[in-house]
C-alpha positions in Angstrom: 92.9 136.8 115.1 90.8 137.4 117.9 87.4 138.2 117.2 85.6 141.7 118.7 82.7 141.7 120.6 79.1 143.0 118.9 79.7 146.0 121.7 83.2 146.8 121.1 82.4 146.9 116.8 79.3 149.0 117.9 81.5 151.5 119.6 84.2 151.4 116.6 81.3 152.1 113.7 79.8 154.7 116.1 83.2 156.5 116.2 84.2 156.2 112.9 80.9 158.1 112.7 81.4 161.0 114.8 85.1 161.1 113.0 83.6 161.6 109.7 82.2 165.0 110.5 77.8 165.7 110.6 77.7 165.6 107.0 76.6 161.8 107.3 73.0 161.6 108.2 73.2 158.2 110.0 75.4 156.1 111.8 76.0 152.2 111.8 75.7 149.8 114.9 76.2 146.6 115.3 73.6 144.8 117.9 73.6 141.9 120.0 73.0 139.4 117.3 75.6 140.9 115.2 73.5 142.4 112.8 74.6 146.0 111.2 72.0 148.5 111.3 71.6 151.8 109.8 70.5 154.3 112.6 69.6 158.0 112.1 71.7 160.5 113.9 69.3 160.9 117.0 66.5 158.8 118.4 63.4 160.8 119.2 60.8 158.0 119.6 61.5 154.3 119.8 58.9 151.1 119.3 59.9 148.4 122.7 58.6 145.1 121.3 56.6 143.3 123.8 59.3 142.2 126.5 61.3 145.1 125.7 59.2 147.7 126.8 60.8 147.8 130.6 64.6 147.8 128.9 63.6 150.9 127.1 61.3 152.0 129.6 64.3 151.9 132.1 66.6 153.5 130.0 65.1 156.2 128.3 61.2 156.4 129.3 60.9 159.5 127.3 61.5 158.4 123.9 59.2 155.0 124.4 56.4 155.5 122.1 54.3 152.0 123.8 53.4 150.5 126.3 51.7 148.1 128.1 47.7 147.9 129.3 48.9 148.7 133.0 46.1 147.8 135.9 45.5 150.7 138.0 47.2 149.4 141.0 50.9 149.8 138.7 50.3 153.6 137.8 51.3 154.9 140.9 54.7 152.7 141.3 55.8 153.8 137.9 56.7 157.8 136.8 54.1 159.3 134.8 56.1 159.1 131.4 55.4 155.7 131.3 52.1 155.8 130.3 51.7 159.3 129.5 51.2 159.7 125.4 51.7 156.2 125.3 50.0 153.8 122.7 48.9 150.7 124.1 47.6 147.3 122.8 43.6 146.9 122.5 44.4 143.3 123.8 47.9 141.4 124.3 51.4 143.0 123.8 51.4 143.2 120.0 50.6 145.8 117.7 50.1 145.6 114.0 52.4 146.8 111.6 49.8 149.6 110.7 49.8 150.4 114.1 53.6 150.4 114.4 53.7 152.7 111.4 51.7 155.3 112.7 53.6 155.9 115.9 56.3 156.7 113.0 59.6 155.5 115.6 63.0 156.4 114.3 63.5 152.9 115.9 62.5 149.5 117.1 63.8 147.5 119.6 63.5 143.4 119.7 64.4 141.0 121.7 67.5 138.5 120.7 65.9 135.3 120.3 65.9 131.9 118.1 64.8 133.1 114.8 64.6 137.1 115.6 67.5 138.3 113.4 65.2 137.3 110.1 62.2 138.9 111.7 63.6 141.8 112.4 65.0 141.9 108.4 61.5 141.4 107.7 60.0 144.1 109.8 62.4 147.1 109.2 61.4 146.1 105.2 57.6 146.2 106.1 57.6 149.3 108.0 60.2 151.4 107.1 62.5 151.4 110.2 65.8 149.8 111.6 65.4 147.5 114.4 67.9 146.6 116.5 68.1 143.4 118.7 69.2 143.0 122.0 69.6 140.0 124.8 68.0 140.4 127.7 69.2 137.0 129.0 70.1 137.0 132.6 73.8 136.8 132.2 73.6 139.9 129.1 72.0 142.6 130.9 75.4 144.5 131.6 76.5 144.6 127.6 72.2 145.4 126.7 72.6 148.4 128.7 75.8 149.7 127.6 74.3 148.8 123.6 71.1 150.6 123.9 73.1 153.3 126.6 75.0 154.0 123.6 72.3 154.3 120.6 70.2 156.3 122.7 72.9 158.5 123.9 71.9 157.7 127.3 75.6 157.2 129.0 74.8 157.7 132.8 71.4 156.1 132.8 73.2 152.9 131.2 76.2 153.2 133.6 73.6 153.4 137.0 71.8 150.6 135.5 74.8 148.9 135.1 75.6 149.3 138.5 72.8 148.1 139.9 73.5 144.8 138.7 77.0 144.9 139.5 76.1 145.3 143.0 73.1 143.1 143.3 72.4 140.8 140.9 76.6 139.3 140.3 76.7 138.5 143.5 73.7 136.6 143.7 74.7 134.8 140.5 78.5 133.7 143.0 76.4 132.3 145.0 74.3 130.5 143.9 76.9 128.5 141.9 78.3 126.9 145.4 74.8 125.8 146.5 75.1 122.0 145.9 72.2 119.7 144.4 71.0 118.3 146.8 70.3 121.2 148.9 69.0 123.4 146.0 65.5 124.4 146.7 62.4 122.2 144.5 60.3 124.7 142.6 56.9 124.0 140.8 56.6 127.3 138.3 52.4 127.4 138.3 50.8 128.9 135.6 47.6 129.5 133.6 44.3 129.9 135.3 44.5 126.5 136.9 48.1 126.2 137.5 48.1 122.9 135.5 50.9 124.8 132.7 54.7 125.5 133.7 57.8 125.8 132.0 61.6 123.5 132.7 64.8 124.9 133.5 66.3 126.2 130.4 63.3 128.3 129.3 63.7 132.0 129.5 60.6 131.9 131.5 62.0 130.3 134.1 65.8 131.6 134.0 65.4 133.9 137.3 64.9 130.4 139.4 68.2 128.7 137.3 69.9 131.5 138.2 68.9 131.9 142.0 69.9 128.2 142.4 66.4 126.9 142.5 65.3 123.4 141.6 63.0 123.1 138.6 61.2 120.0 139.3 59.4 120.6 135.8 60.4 117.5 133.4 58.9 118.4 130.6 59.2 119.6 127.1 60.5 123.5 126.7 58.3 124.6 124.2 59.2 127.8 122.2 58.1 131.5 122.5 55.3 131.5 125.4 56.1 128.0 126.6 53.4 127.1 129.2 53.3 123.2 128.7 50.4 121.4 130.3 50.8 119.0 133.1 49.1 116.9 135.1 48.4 116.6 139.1 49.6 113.3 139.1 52.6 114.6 138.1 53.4 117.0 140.6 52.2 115.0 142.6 55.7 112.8 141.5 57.7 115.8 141.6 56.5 117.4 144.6 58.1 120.4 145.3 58.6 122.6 148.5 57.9 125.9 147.1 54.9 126.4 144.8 55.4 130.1 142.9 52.5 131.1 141.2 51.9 133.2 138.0 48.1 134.2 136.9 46.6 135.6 134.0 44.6 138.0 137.1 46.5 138.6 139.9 44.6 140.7 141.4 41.6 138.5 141.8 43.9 135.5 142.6 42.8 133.1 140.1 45.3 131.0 139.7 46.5 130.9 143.7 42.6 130.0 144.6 42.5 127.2 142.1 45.5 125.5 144.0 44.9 126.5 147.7 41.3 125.9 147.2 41.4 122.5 145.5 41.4 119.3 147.8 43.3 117.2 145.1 46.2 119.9 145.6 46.0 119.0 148.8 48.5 116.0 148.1 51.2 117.9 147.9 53.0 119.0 151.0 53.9 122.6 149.5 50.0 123.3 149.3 49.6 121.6 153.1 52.4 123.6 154.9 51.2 126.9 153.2 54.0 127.3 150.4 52.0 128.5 147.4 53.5 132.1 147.1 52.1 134.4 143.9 55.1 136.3 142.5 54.9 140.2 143.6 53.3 141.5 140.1 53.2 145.4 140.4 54.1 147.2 138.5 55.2 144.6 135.6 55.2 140.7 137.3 58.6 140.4 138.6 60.0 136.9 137.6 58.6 136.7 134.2 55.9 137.8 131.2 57.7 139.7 130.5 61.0 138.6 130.6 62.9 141.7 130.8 64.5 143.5 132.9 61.9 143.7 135.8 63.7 140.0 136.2 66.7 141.7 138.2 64.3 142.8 141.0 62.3 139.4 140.9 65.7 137.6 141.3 66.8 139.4 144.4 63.0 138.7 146.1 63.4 135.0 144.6 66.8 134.8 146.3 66.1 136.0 149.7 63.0 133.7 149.8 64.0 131.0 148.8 67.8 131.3 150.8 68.1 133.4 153.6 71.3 132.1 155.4 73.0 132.2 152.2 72.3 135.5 150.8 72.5 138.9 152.3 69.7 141.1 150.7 68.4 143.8 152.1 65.4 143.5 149.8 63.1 146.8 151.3 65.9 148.5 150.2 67.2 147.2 146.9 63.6 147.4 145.9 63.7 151.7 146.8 66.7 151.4 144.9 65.3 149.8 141.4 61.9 151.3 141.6 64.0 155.0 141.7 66.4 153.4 138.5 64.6 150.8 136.5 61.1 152.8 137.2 61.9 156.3 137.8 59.6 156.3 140.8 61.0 157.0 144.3 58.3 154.7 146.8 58.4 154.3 150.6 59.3 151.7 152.7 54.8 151.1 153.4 54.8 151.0 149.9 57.3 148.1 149.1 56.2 146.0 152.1 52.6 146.1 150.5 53.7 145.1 147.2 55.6 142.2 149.2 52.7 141.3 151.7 50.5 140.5 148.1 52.4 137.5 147.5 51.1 135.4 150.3 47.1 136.5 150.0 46.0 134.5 153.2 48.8 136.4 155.7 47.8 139.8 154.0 43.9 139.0 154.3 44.4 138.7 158.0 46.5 141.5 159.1 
């Protein structure tokens, strides 16, 4: 017997519910790691956990009871209910479970990783509320959407979302399938203040360059959760790759970018000689990763049309409009995206 997909059971408990009349007081969904979970009728307020908070935020910004710490420069290219009556973090992206209680969320939303389906058992028991997982992996976004479209009776959001990467981010996924090996970009993913940490392909840090059909010259170990294994120059320095993209704690001051452009010993490497160290466009959340969410479809198209212009046909000013207006609920000008594109290569922006 074939077996149903976690969506297609989650629409069949759902209308068994609506079937059975208002008397019941909740309903029953199955999420993305198969787990059933009790849900009250309605959702009025909703606890995004960490990397989830641009899912929720997307879909329903209204009933998203946290947020992140967002720099100054990122209020304007978001909508005001972003950060409006939001609680934020005093440091990081957690909150304790005290903390969690006293938002009082009819519901919490996790991410579908290794290990997640016990935490979640664990949490719902400690505080008091269901919590649903869902997979924001590259290839899932479609079935996250219509899952959480669904539970927070948010239908047409979910379907333009939906959309979006229907019309973007599939085809960029087609081609990068044909691109063969040996002409696939080499990508160094630099992180931490000195740009000496990274992660290999198959982390879900890295999964918008596997899935752009970049090169991961990383060889190292995939650690779990925040990854970020160290390496060495001399490593690199055996890898070197033609593209350096560059993540930092402080984007805005640049740290990690100076400490490679400005170092001599970088200087080996032919990526940091012909000028390609390029810090990943970070405003309003950093578009390739931390989080990994959904601010990864935008970062894929950028990553895409840099990386392979003959071979993809992006019109990226305008995709960008496009996701700021669904993802963000912020329509921003042209001026406005080229700026946010101009930041990723600091020495070009400093003279113009």
């Amino acid at each position: 017997m074939k077996m149903l997909s976690p969506i297609l059971k989650s629409l069949i408990l759902i209308g068994a519910w609506l079937v059975s009349g208002p008397a019941l007081a909740e309903r029953q969904i199955v999420d993305m790691a198969g787990r059933t979970v009790a849900l009250p009728d309605r959702i009025h307020k909703v606890y995004a956990v960490g990397h989830c908070i641009p899912i929720v935020g997307a879909m329903a910004p209204d009933l998203l009871a946290n947020s992140y710490r967002l720099p100054e420069a990122a209020r304007p290219l978001l909508a005001p209910v972003f950060s409006e009556g939001k609680t934020t973090p005093n440091s990081g992206i957690r909150f304790s479970d005290e903390e969690v209680i006293r938002m009082a969320p009819d519901l919490v939303v996790m991410e579908a990783i290794p290990g997640a389906p016990e935490r979640a058992e664990r949490m719902q028991k400690r505080i008091g509320a269901p919590v649903v997982l869902v997979d924001q992996g590259m290839l899932h976004y479609k079935e996250a959407f219509a899952v959480l479209g669904e539970i927070l009776d948010r239908h047409e959001q979910a379907r333009v979302m939906t959309d979006f990467v229907v019309r973007h981010l599939d085809p960029i996924r087609e081609v990068a399938q044909t691109i063969p090996e040996d002409q696939r970009v080499r990508v160094y993913y630099a992180e931490g203040p000195d740009g000496l940490s990274t992660n290999p392909a198959g982390s879900s840090h890295t999964q918008v360059l596997d899935f752009v059909g970049a090169a991961n010259v990383a060889q190292v170990k995939n650690l779990p959760d925040e990854g970020m294994s160290a390496v060495s120059l001399e490593q690199i320095y055996l890898w070197q790759p033609e593209l350096i993209l560059v993540w930092t704690p402080a984007a805005d001051r640049l740290t990690t970018w100076r400490a490679i452009v400005e170092d001599p010993l970088w200087q080996k490497i032919a990526a940091v000689r012909n000028g390609q160290v390029v810090l990943i466009p970070w405003l309003p959340f950093r578009w390739m990763d931390r989080p990994p969410g959904t601010n990864r479809i935008l970062g894929a198209l950028w990553l895409a049309e840099l990386l392979y212009p003959d071979r993809y046909d992006i019109d990226l000013v305008a995709a960008t409009k496009e996701y700021f207006a669904i993802f963000y609920h912020r329509e921003i000008a042209v001026e406005d995206v080229r700026k946010l594109l101009r930041l990723t290569r600091p020495d070009e922006a400093a003279s113009t």
